[in-house]
C-alpha positions as CSV (number, residue, x, y, z in Angstrom):
1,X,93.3,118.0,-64.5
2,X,96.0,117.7,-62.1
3,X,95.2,114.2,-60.8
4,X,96.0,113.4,-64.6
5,X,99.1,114.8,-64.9
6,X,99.7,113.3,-61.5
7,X,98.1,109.7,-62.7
8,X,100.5,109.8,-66.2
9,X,103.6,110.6,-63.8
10,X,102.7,107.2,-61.8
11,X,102.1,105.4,-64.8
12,X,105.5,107.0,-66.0
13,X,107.6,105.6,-63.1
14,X,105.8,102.3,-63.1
15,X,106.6,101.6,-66.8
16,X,110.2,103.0,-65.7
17,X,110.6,100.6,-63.8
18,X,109.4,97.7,-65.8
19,X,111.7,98.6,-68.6
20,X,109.5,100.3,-71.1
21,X,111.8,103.2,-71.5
22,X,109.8,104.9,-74.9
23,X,106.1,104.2,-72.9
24,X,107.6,105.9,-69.8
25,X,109.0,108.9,-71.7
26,X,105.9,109.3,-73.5
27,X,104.3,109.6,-70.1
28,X,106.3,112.0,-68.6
29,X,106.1,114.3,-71.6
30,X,102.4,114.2,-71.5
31,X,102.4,114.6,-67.2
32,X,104.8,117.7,-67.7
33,X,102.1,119.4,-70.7
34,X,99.2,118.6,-68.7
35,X,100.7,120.1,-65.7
36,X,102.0,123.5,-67.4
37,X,98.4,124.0,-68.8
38,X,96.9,123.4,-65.3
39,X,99.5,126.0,-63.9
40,X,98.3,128.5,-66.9
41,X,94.8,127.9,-66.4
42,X,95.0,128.6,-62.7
43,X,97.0,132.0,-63.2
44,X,94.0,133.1,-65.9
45,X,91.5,132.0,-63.0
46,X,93.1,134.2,-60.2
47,X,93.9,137.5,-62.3
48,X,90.2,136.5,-63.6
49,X,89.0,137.1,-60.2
50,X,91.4,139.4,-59.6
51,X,89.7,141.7,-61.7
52,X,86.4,141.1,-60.7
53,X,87.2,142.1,-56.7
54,X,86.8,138.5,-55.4
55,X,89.3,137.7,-52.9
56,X,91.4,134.4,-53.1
57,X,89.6,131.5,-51.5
């Protein structure tokens, strides 16, 4: 899921800087929700495993 959000930032700056300034915000908006979402499903995985006594890998 992050090499998505990672993938629409590239495509972000490309269209940047080709001039399609409504395709690259579109982009970025979509990078920034799929990267919150990976950051809150990683903090539900380790106080997930928290719980269950597995230590961090």
């Amino acid at each position: 899921m992050l090499s998505l959000a990672v993938t629409m930032l590239i495509l972000a700056l490309i269209a940047a800087l080709l001039g399609f300034g409504g395709l690259a915000g579109s982009f970025v908006s979509f990078a920034q929700i799929l990267f919150f979402v990976f950051i809150v499903l990683f903090l539900i995985s380790a106080v997930a495993s928290a719980f269950r006594g597995r230590p961090p890998v």
